[in-house]
N, C-alpha and C positions, 0 to 999 in steps of 0.2 A: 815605165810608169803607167800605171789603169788609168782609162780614160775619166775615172770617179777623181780624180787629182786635179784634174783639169777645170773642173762644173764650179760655177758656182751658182746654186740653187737660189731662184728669187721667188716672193712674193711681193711684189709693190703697187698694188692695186690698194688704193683708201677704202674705209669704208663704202664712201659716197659714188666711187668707180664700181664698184663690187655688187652696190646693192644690198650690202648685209651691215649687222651692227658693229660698232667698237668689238666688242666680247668675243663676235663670231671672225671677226679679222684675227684678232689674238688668237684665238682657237686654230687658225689654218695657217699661223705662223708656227705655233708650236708643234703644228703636225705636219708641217715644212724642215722643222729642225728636226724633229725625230726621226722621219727617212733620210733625213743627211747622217745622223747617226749610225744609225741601223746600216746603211749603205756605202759609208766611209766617204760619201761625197768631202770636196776640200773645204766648202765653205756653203754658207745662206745669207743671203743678200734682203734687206728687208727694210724695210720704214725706221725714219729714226726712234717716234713713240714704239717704237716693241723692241729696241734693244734693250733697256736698262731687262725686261723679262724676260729674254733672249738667253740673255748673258747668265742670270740666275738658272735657268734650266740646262745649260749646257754645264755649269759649274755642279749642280746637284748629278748631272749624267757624270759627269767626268770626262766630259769627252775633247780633242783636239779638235772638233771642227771650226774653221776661222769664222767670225762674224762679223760681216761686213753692212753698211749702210751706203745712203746716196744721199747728196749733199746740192741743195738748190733744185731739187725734183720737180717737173720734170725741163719743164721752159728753159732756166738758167740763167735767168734773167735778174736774180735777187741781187740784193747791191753784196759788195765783198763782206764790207761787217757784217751783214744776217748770215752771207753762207758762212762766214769764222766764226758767228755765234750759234750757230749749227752744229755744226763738227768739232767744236768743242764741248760741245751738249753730249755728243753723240761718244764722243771720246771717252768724258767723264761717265757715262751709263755702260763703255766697255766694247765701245765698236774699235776692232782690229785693222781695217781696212773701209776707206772712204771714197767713194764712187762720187764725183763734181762734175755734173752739169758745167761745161766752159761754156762762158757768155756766145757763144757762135752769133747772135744775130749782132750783140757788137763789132765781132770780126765782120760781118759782109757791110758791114754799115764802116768799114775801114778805120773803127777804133783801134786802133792796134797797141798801142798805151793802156789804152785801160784793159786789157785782153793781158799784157805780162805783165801789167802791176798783178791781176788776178791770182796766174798763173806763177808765178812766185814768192808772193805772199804766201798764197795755200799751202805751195809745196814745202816751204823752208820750213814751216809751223807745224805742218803734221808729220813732217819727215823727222822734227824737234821730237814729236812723241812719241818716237820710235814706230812709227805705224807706214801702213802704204795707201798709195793716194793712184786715182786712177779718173784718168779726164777724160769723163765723154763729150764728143765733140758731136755728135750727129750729121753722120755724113748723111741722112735722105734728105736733110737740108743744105747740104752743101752741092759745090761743082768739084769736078774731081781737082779741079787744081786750088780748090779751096781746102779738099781735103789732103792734099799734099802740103800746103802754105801752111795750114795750122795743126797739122802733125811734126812738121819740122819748127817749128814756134816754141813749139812743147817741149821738143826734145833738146833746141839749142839752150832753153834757158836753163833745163838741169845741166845739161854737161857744163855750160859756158860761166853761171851761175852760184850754182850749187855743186857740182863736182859728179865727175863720172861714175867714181863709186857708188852712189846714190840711186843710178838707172835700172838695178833689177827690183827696187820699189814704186816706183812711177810707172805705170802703165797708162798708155792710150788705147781709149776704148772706143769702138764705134756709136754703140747706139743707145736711147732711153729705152725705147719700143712703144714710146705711149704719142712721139713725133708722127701727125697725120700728116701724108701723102695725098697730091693732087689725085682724083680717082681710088686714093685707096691701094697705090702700087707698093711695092715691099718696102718695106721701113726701116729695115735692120741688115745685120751681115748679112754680106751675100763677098762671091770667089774677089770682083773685081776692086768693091771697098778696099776690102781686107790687105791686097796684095799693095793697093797702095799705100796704105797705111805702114806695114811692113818694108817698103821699099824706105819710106822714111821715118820711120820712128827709131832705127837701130841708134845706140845697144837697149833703149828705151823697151821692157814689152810690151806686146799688143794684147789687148783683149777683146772676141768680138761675141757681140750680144745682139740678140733682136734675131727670130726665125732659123735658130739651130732648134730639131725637136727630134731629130732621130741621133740615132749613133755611129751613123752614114756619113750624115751631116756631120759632125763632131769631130770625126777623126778626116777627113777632110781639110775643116778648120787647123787638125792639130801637125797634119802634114802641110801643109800650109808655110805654119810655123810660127803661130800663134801660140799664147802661155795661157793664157784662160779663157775660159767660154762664157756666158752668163746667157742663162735659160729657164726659163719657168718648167721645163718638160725633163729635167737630170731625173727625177728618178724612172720617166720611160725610158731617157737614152740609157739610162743603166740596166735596163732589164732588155734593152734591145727593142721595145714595143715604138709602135710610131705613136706621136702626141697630139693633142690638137688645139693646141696653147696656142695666145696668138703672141708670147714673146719665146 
């Protein structure tokens, strides 16, 4: 498989992060979708307001690239019914695939209840619509055995729950990219995350996002053995160029 199978190409910067208008956000989602095209990347990851337009462009190209959103962006903090009235929004306007923000600061705060009501709720409901679900947990806020505790949280409630069949649509994801670090230290995948994440997420798979921008990087991640990537920079890593994105 090309490494372009692997990407999934983001834009998720608001307006108001960006510095630019509504029209000009829409404008570099559309021209985020059309190098996924042109490029055969797998998918474009994007705000929930530009799917339902998303979806209409990709429909008028004809093309298979998957379109995905993020759900509770970026904190994760929303209560369950906004994220379920979200991603049913997001659903109905044609998003394929839904990227959730898990409550993490619940988890260190030792909720651990309201953390799987979350976490299976979401997943029974969008797995109901035939779609995949993928829970970023953000390890630059977590300790590593936090990131092991709630990788394995994730993974028991599909198998034990919902049924094992179900695990090559649920992926755990590492990161938002938009989670600020004490000084400013790296926020996203990086070798030693990831490896634990994979140590326990099986057969669940991993996605890792946040500071992949080469192709060096990427296939690294995909030797690893990691199933997707999420990066602002797919179409340098497809051209082989280095990027200088900051997810």
């Amino acid at each position: 498989m090309s490494i372009n199978q692997y990407l999934d190409s983001t834009y998720l910067k608001t307006p108001a992060q960006a510095g630019i208008s509504n029209s000009d956000t829409l404008d570099m989602v559309h021209k985020l979708t059309q190098e996924a095209i042109d490029n055969e990347i797998y998918a474009v990851m994007i705000r929930p307001d530009y799917v339902r337009s998303v979806r209409a462009l990709l429909e008028e190209r004809k093309s298979n690239v998957v379109l995905g959103t993020v759900i509770g962006f970026h904190e994760g903090t929303n209560d369950l019914n906004e994220k379920l009235r979200e991603a049913q929004r997001a659903i109905a306007d044609g998003a394929e695939e839904l990227d959730f923000v898990i409550n993490y600061e619940a988890f260190k705060k030792g909720e651990i209840e309201k953390v799987k009501e979350e976490v299976e709720t979401v997943t029974s409901i969008v797995l109901r619509e035939a779609k995949v679900v993928k829970w970023i947990i953000e390890t630059a806020a977590l300790t590593d055995n936090q990131i092991v505790e709630l990788t394995q949280l994730i993974r028991d409630i599909v198998i034990n729950k919902l049924g094992e069949e179900y695990a090559p649509r649920v992926f755990v994801k590492s990161s938002t990219g938009f989670y600020r670090t004490p000084n400013d230290e790296p926020n996203g995948a990086n070798e030693h995350v990831i490896k634990l994440m994979l140590a326990n997420a099986g057969p669940l798979p991993v996605k890792a996002s946040g500071g992949v921008r080469t192709a060096e990087e990427a296939e690294k991640m995909i030797a690893l053995g990691v199933k997707r990537i999420g990066t602002s920079s797919a179409l340098a890593i497809v051209k082989g160029e280095k990027a200088t994105g900051d997810y």
